[in-house]
N, C-alpha and C positions, 0 to 999 in steps of 0.2 A: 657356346653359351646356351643354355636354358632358355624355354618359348618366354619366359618372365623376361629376362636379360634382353633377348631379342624384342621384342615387344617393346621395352622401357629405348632401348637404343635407338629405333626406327621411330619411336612415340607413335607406334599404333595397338590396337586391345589386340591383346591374345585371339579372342576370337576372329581375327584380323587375317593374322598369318593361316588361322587353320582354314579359314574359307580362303586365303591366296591359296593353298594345299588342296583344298578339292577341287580347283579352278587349276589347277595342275600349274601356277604359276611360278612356287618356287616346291622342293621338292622337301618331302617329309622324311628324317634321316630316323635311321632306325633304331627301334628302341633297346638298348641293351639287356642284357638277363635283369637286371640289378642295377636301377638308378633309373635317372631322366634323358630322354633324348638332347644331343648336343649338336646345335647349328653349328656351321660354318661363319666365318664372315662374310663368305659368299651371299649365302643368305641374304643378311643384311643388305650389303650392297643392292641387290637384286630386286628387295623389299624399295630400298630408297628411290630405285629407277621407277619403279612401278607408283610411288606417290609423290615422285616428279611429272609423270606421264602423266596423269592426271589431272595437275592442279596446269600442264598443258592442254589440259582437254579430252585424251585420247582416253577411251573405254574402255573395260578391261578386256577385250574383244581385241582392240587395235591394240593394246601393246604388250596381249600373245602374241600378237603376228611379229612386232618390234622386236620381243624379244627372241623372235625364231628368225627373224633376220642379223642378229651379233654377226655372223660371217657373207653376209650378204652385201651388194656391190651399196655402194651408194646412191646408185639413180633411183634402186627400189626402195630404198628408205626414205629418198624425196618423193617418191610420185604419193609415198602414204601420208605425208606431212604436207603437203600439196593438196592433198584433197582434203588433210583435214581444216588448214588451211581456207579453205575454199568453203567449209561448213561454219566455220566461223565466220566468214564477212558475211555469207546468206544470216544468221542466228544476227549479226549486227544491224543489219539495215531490216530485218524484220523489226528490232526493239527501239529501231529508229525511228520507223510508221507507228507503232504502240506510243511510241513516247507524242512522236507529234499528236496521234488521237486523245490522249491523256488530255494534254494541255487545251486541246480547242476543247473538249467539254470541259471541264474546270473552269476555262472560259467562261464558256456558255453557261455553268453554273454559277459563277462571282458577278456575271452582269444579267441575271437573272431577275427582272422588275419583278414579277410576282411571289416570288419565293415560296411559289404553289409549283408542286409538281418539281419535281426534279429533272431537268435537263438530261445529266448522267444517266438515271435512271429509266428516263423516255427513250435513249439513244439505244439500250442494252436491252428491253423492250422487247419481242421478237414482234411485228406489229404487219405480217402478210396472215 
């Protein structure tokens, strides 16, 4: 198929696949004398992993290595989902503290008697 085809099948822009191509993550096939280069379905496939990996979390860093592990045992495939794993609950209970900070000033801003001076604003302050 054609970068248009492939693009519209995977529903990512063109200029998609050509930065996955300089990021050496899927390969650019070559162009004949006469006409348009013609992906694989491989390709595709390959494209689909890569923005499943993603919407998993893993950057396009981590799922080079992913996909340079295809013939690799399984333990190493878990120790890298494992760790990403592990960047996830740290990224959760960080926007957990965010969330509870959130709420105690919005607090602190709705039972506000003065409604001079902003609470929020005094807290965000730099005030050393």
């Amino acid at each position: 198929m054609k970068i248009g085809e492939l693009a519209k099948s995977a529903q990512v822009n063109i200029e998609t696949i050509r930065f996955y191509e300089r990021k050496g993550l899927i390969k650019q096939p070559v162009k004949p004398l006469s006409g348009y280069r013609q992906y694989p379905v491989e390709t595709l496939e390959r494209i689909l992993f890569i923005k499943r990996s993603q919407k998993l979390g893993f950057t396009l860093e981590e799922i080079s290595t992913l996909l340079s592990m295809e013939s690799a045992k399984c333990d190493d495939v878990q120790a890298l989902a494992k760790s990403k794993l592990m960047s996830v609950r740290n990224k959760l209970h960080d926007l957990k503290q965010m969330e509870s900070a959130l709420k105690i000033l919005l607090k602190d801003c709705q039972t506000n008697p003065e409604h001079a001076g902003c609470p929020i604003i005094d807290a965000l302050v730099d005030r050393e």
